[in-house]
C-alpha positions as CSV (number, residue, x, y, z in Angstrom):
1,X,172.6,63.2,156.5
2,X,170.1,64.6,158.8
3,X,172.7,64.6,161.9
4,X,175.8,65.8,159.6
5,X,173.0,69.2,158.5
6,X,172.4,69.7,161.9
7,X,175.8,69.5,162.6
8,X,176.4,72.1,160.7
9,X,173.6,74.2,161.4
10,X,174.9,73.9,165.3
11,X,178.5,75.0,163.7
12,X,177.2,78.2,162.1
13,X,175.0,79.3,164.8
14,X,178.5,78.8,167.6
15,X,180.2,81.0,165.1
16,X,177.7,83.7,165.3
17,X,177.6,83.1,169.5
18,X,181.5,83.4,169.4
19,X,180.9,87.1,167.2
20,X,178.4,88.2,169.9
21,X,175.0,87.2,168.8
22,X,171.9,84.8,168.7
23,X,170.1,83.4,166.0
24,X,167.4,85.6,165.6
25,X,166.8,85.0,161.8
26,X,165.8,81.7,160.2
27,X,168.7,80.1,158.9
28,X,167.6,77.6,155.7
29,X,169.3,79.0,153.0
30,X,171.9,77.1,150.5
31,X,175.1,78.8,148.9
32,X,173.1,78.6,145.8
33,X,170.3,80.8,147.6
34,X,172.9,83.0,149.1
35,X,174.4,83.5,145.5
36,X,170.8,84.0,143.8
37,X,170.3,86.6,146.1
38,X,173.4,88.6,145.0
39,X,173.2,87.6,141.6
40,X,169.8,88.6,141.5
41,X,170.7,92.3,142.8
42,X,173.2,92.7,140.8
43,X,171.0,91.5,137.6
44,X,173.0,92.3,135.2
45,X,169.8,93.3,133.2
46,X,168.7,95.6,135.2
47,X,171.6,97.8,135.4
48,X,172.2,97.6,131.6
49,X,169.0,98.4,130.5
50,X,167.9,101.6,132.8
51,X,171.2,103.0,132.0
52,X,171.8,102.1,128.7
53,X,170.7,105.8,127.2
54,X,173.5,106.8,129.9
55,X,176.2,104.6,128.5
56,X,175.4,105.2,124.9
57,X,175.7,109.3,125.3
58,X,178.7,108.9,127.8
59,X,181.0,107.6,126.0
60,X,179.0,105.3,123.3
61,X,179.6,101.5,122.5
62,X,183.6,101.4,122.8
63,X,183.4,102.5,126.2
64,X,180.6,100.4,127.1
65,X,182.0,96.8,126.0
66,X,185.5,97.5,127.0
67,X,184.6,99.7,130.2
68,X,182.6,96.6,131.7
69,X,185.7,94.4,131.2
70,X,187.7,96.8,132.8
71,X,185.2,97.6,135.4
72,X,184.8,93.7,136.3
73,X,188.4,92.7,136.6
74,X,189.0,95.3,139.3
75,X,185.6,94.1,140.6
76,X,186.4,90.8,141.2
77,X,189.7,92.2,143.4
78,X,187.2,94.0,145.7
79,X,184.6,91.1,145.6
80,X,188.1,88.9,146.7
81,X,189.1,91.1,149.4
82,X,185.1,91.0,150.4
83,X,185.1,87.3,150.4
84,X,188.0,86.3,152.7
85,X,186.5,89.0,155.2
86,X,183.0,87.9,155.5
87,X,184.7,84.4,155.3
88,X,186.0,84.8,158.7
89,X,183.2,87.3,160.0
90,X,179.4,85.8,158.6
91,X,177.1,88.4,160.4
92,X,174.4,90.3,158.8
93,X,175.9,93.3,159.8
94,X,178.9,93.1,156.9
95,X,180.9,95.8,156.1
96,X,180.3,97.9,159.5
97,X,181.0,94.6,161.4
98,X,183.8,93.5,159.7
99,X,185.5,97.4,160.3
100,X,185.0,97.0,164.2
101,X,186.8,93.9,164.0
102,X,189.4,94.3,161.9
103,X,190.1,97.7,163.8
104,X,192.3,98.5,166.5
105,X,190.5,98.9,170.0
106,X,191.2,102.5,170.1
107,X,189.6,103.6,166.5
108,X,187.2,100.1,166.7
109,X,183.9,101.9,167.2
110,X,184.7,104.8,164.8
111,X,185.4,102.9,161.9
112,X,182.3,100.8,162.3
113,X,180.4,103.8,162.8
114,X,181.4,105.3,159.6
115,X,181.5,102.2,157.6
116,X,178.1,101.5,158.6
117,X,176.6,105.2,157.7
118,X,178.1,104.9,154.0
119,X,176.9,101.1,153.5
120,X,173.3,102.2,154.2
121,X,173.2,105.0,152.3
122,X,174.7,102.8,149.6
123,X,172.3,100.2,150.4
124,X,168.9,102.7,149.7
125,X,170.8,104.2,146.9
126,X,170.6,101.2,145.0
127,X,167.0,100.1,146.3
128,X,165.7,103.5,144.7
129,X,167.8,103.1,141.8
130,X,166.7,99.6,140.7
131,X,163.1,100.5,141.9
132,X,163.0,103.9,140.0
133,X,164.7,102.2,137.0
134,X,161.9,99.6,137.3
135,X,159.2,102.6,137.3
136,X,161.0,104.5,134.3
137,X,160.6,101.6,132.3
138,X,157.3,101.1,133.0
139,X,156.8,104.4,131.9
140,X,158.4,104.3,128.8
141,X,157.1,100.6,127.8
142,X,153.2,102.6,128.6
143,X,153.8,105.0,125.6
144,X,154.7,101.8,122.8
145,X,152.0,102.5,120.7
146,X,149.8,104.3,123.3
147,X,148.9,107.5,124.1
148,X,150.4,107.6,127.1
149,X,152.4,110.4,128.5
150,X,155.1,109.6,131.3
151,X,155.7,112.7,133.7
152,X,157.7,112.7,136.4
153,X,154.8,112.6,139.0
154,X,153.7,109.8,137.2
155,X,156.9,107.8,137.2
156,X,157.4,108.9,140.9
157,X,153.8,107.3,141.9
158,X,154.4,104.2,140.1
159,X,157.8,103.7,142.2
160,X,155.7,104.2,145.3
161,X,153.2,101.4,144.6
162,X,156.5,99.5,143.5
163,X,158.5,100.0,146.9
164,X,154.7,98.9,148.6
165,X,155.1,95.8,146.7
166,X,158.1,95.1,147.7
167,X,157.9,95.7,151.1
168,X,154.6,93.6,151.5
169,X,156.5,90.5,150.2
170,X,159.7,91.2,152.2
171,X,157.4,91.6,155.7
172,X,155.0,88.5,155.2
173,X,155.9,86.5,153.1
174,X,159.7,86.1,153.8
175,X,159.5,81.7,153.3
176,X,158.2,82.8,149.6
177,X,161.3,85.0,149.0
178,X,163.5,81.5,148.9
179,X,160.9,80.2,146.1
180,X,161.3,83.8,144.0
181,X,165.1,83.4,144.8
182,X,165.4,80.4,142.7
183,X,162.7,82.3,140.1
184,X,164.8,85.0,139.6
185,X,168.2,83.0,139.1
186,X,165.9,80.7,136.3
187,X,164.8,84.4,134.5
188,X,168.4,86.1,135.0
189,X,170.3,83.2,133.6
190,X,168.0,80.6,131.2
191,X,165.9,83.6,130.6
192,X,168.0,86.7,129.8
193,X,170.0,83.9,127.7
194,X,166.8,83.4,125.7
195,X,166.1,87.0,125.1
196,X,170.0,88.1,124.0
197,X,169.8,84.8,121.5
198,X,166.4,86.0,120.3
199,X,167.2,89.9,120.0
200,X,170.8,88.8,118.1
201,X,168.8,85.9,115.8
202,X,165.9,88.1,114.4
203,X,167.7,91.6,114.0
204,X,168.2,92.3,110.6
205,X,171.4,93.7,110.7
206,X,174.0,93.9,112.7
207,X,176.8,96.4,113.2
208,X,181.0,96.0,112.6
209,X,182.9,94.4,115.4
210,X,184.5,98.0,115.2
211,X,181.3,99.8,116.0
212,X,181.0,97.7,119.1
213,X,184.4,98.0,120.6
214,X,185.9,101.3,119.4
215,X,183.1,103.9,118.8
216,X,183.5,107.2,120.8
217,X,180.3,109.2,121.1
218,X,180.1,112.1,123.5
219,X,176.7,112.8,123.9
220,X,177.0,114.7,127.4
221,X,176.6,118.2,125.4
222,X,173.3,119.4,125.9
223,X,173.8,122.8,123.8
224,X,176.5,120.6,121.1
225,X,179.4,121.4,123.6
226,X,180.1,118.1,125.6
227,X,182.2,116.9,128.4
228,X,184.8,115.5,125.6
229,X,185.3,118.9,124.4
230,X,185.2,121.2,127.1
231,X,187.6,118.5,129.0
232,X,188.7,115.6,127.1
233,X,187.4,112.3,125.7
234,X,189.1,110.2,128.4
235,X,187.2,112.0,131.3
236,X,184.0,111.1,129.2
237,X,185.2,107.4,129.3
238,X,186.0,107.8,132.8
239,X,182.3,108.5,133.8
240,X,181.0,106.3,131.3
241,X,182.0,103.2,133.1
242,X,179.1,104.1,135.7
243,X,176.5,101.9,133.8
244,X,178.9,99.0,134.4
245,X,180.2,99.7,138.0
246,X,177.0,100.7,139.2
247,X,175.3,97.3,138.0
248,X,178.2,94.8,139.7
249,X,177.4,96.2,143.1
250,X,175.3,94.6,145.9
251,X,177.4,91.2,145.7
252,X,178.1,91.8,149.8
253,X,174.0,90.9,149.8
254,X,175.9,87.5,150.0
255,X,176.9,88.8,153.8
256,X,173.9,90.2,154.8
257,X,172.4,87.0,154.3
258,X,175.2,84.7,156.1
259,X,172.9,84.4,159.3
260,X,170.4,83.1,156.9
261,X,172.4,80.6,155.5
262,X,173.9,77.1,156.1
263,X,178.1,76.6,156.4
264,X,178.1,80.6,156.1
265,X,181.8,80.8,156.5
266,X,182.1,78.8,152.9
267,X,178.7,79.7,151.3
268,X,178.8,83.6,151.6
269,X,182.2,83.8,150.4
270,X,181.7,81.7,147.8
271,X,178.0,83.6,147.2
272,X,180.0,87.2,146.6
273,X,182.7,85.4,143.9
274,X,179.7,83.4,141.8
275,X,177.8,86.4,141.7
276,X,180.0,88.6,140.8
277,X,182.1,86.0,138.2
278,X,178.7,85.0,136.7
279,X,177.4,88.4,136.3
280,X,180.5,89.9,134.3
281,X,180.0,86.5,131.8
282,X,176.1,87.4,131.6
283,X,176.5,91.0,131.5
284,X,178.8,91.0,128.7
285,X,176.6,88.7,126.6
286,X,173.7,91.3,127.2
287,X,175.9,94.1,126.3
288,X,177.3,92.5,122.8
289,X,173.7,91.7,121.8
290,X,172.0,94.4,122.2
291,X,175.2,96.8,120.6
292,X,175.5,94.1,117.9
293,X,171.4,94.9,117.4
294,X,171.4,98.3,117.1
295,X,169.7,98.8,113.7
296,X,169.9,103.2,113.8
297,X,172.7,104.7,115.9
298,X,171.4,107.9,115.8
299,X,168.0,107.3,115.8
300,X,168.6,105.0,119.3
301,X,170.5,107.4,121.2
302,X,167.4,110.1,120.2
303,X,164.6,107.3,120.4
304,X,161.1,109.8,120.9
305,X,160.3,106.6,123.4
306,X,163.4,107.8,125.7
307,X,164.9,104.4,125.9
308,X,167.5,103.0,123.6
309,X,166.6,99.0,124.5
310,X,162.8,99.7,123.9
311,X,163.8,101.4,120.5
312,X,166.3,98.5,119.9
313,X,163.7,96.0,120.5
314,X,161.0,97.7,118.2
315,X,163.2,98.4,115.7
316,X,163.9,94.1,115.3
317,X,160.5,92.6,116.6
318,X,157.7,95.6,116.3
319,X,155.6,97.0,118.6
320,X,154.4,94.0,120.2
321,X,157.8,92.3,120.3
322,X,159.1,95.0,121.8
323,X,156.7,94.8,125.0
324,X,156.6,91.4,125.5
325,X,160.4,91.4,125.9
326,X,160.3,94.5,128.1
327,X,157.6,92.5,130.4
328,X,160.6,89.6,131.0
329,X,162.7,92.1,131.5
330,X,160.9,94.1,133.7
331,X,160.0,90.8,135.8
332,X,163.7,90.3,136.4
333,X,163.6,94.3,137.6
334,X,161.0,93.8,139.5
335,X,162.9,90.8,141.5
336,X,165.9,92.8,141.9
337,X,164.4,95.2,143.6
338,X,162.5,93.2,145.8
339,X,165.9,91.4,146.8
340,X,167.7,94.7,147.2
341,X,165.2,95.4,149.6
342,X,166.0,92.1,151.4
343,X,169.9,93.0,151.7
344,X,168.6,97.0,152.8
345,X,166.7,95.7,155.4
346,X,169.3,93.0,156.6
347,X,171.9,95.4,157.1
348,X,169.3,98.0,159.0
349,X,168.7,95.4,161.6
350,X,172.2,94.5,161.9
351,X,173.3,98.1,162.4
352,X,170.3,98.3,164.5
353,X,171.0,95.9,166.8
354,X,174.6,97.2,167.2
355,X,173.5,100.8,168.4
356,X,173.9,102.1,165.1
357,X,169.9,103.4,164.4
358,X,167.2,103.7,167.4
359,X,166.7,100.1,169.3
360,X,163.2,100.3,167.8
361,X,164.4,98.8,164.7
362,X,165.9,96.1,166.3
363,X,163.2,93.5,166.3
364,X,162.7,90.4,164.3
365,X,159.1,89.6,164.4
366,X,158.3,86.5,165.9
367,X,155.4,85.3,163.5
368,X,157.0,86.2,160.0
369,X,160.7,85.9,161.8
370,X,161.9,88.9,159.1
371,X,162.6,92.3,160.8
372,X,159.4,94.2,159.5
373,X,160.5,97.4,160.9
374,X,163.7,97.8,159.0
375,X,161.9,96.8,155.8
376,X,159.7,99.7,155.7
377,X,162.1,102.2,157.0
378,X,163.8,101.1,153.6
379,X,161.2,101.6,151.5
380,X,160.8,105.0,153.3
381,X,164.3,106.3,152.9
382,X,164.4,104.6,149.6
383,X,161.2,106.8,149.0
384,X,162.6,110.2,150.2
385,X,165.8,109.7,147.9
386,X,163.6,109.6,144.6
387,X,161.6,113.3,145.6
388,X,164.5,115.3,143.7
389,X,163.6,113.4,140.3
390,X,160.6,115.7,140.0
391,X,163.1,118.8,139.3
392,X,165.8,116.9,138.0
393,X,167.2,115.4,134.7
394,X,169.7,113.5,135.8
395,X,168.3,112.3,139.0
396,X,168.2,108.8,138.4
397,X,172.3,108.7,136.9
398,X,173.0,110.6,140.1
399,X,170.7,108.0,142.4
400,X,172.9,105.1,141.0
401,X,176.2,107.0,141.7
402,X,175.1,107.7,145.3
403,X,174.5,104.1,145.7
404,X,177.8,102.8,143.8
405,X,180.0,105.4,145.8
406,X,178.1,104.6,149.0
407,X,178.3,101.3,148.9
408,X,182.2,100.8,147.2
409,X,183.3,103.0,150.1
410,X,181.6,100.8,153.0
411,X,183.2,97.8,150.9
412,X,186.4,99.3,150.9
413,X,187.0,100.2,154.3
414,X,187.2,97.4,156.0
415,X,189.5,96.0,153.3
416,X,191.6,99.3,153.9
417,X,191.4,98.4,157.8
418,X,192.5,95.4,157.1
419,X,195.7,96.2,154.7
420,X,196.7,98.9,157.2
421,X,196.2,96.5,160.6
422,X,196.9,92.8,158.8
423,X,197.7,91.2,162.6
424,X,194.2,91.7,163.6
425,X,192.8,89.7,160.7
426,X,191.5,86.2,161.7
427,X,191.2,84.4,158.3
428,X,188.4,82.3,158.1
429,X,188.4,78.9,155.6
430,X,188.7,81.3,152.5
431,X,192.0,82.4,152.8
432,X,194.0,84.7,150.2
433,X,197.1,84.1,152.2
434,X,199.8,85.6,150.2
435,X,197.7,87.2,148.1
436,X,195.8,88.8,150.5
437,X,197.6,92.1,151.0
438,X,198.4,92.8,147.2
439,X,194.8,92.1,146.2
440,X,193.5,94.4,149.1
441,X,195.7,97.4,147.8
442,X,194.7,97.0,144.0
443,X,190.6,97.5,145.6
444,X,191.3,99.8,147.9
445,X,192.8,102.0,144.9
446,X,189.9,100.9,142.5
447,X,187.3,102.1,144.6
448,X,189.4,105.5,145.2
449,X,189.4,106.1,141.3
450,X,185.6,105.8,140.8
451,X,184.7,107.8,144.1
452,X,186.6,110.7,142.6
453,X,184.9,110.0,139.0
454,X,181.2,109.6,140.1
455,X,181.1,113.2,141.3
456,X,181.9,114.7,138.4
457,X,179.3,115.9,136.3
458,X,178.5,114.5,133.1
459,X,176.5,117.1,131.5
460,X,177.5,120.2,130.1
461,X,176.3,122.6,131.1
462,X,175.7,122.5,134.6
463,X,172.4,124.0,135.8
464,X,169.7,123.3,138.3
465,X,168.6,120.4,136.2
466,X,171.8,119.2,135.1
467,X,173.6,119.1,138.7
468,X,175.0,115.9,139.7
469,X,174.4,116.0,143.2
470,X,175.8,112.8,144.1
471,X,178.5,115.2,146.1
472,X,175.8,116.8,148.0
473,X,174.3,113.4,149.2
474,X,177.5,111.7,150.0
475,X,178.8,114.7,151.6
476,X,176.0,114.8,153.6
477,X,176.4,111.7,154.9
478,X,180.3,112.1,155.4
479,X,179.4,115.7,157.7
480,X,176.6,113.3,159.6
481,X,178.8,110.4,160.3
482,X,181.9,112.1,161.5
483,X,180.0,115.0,162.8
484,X,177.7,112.5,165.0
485,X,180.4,110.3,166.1
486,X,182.2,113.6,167.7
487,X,179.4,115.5,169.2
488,X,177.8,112.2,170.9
489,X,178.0,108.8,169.3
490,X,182.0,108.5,170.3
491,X,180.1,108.7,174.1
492,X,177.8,105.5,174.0
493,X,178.6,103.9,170.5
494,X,180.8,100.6,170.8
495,X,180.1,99.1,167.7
496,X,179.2,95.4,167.4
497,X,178.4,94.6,171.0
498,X,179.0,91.0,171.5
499,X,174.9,90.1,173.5
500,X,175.5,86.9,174.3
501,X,178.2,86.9,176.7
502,X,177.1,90.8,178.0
503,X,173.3,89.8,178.3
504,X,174.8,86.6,180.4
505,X,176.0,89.1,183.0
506,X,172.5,90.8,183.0
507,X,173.8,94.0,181.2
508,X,170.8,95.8,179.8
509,X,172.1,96.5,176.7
510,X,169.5,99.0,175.9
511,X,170.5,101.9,178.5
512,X,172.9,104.2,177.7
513,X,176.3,103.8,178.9
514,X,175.6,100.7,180.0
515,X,178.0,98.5,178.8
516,X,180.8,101.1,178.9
517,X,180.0,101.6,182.7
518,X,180.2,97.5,183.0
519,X,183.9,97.4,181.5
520,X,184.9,100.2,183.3
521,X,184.2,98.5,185.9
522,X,186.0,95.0,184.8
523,X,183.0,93.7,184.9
524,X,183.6,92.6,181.6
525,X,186.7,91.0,180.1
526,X,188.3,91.8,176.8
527,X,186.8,88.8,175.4
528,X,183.7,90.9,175.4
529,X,185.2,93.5,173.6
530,X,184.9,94.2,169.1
531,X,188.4,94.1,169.6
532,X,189.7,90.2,169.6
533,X,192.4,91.2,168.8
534,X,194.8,92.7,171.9
């Protein structure tokens, strides 16, 4: 047994020599750890509950119940096309990786460039999303029979001392995260199970199977005059399906973990599927029992507490009840975000290490073995992307449609790169074959449709305090990553440079021009190239 694990462990760490790279990171993680990890960022809780009040004003409970089956059957097509990729590519690096390869030589670098700009603003999206979700509820669960008033200054401090948290355990205590791993899985599946049983055993009543799956409300009217009105109730329901889209995203934590993980080629594949399969089961159970619950439609959606599920939860079990539910479910927030730091931080290094952000955040300490730098340059950035809640309403919906868009679009390109160039694709043991091509187009349109739909606002009418600005922030990303790679990164960026065989040569990887000067030369082969390919 002990010779077949090492076998293995010699297996994974040639395929990640024959992608370019050593084994920097500690590689002792199980499929069922790489699928926790996933499964524990998406947590299906955590999503539902900070943006329940969303879902119930943008559209109500019809569009909530039928929008998340929807929303995960064109899901799992994107999570399919993720899985034969990273299946045949298990780097840390992910999407921007899997772009450079897939890629013709000629547009190689670009496309990993941009794909790599979009999945890390995607990637501290969602850390400040499921972090400031976190803080609001902390907030809100402070006033339940308390004095206490939440501002935004308030909520904004308590997300700092959250992100420290976080960032502490990701930088020393990365052999504990393995332990909290298979915590988190326990609370997300035997616990959230517990509390959806519990919430749907002791309410009093509960509402029609009508209410649940065909109730419009349009709730996006902050003068009486909503979105369903002054457009139409299908551009309502369009928007609604945010709350659900926005929680089935971080599955491709599953790749930034592959160097991390034993048999990668199977387990992170398989990590993406189980996450996201499991998750749409789960998340549907929580969705049903909690719209089952409600006790006071109207008095839920304009709960003085500010939060539906807190209202829901007091309204069946009292005060006290209510709190000691929102601590379990604040403990499976809390491990979210932690893990979505994990995957930030994973990706940062990987991009790092590739050229794509300064070579100071390309080191793995040697004590801890975790890349320390990159974790708190997430927490930062994750940080700076919460600052506009203190003059904003709709900040946080407008945080978790940055990160859905972001990360959907770095998801989708190398699936599109893929479909357009299918010769360059190198399938790996999970293999669509047939399939392939059809399933790629169906997610490359999906994730067209809700970039389009997230950047609409979804309340009228639109103010200072009511702007979505998720346009301005993905915009601004879209000007820096093609506006960068034109004025100067097209000059020096190769994308994934393959150390290994270069370093072998004695390249200095770190100068400028270095390596372009070395195969301009013919000092390097094509073998050494992102392009395997030609």
């Amino acid at each position: 047994m002990e010779g077949q694990m090492l076998n293995t462990q010699e297996q994974d760490e040639y395929k990640l020599a024959e992608l370019g790279y050593r084994q920097d990171l500690k590689r002792d993680w199980s499929m069922l750890h790489n699928f926790g990890v996933s499964f524990s960022i998406i947590s299906v809780i955590t999503g539902l509950t900070t943006l329940f009040s969303y879902g119930l004003n943008t559209g109500g409970p019809g569009v909530m119940s039928v929008g998340w089956i929807v929303v995960s059957f064109f899901t799992m097509f994107v999570g399919l096309g993720m899985a034969e990729i990273v299946s045949a590519v298990p780097t840390s690096g992910g999407p921007y990786f899997w772009a450079a390869i897939l890629a013709p030589r000629h547009i190689s670098a670009f496309a990993s460039w941009v794909t790599g700009w979009f999945n890390l603003l995607g990637q501290v999206a969602v850390t400040t999303g499921i972090t400031f979700g976190m803080a609001n509820l902390v907030s809100t669960t402070a006033t339940v029979g308390t004095s206490y008033e939440p501002t935004a200054a308030r909520t904004l401090g308590i997300f700092a001392a959250l992100l420290i948290s976080h960032a502490i355990i990701n930088s020393f205590g990365v052999h504990l995260l393995r332990y909290l791993n298979n915590t988190s899985i326990v609370l997300h599946s035997v616990g959230i199970s517990c509390f959806c049983i519990a919430v749907l055993a002791k309410a009093p009543t509960h509402q029609s199977a009508k209410f649940v799956f065909a109730t419009f409300y349009d709730g996006t009217g902050l003068e009486g005059v909503g979105w369903g009105i002054r457009a139409s109730p299908a551009y309502v329901a369009a928007c609604g399906v945010l709350m659900s889209q926005y929680t089935i995203t971080g599955f491709d934590a599953s790749a930034h973990l592959s160097e991390e993980t034993k048999n990668a080629a199977w387990s992170a594949p398989l990590g993406v599927l189980m996450s996201i399969g499991v998750s749409a089961i789960f998340g549907f159970f929580v969705i049903l029992s909690l719209l089952f619950s409600i006790q006071d439609f109207d008095k839920t959606v304009a709960s003085d507490i500010g939060q539906p599920v807190v209202q829901i939860l007091i309204d069946i079990f009292g005060n006290a009840g209510a709190i000691v539910l929102m601590a379990l479910i604040m403990v499976c927030v809390y491990h979210c975000g932690l893990f979505s730091m994990t995957s930030n931080s994973r990706m940062m290094f990987g991009f790092s290490r590739d050229g794509g952000l300064p070579k100071f955040f390309d080191k793995v300490d040697v004590k801890y073995r975790a890349p320390i730098r990159t974790i708190w340059l997430a927490a930062f950035l994750s940080f700076l992307l919460a600052i506009p809640s203190l003059g904003s309403s709709v900040a946080f919906s407008a945080a978790t449609s940055i990160a859905t868009i972001g990360l959907y679009i770095s998801y989708g390109l190398p699936i599109l790169v893929g479909l357009i160039w299918p010769r360059n694709f190198k399938k790996g043991p999970f293999n669509l074959r047939v399939a392939s091509r059809p399933i790629a187009l169906v997610a490359v349109l999906w994730i067209g449709f809700i970039t389009i739909v997230f950047c609409l606002p979804t309340a009228n009418p639109v103010d200072s305090q009511t702007l979505n600005y998720t346009p301005v922030a993905v915009g601004i990303v879209a000007l820096w990553a093609l506006g960068s790679w034109f004025l100067w990164a097209r000059r020096w960026f190769t994308g994934p440079v393959r150390q290994i065989e270069a370093e072998r040569l004695g390249i200095d990887l770190e100068e400028p021009g270095a390596f372009e000067k070395a195969e301009a030369e013919g000092k390097l082969g094509s073998q050494v190239s992102v392009d395997k390919a030609k």
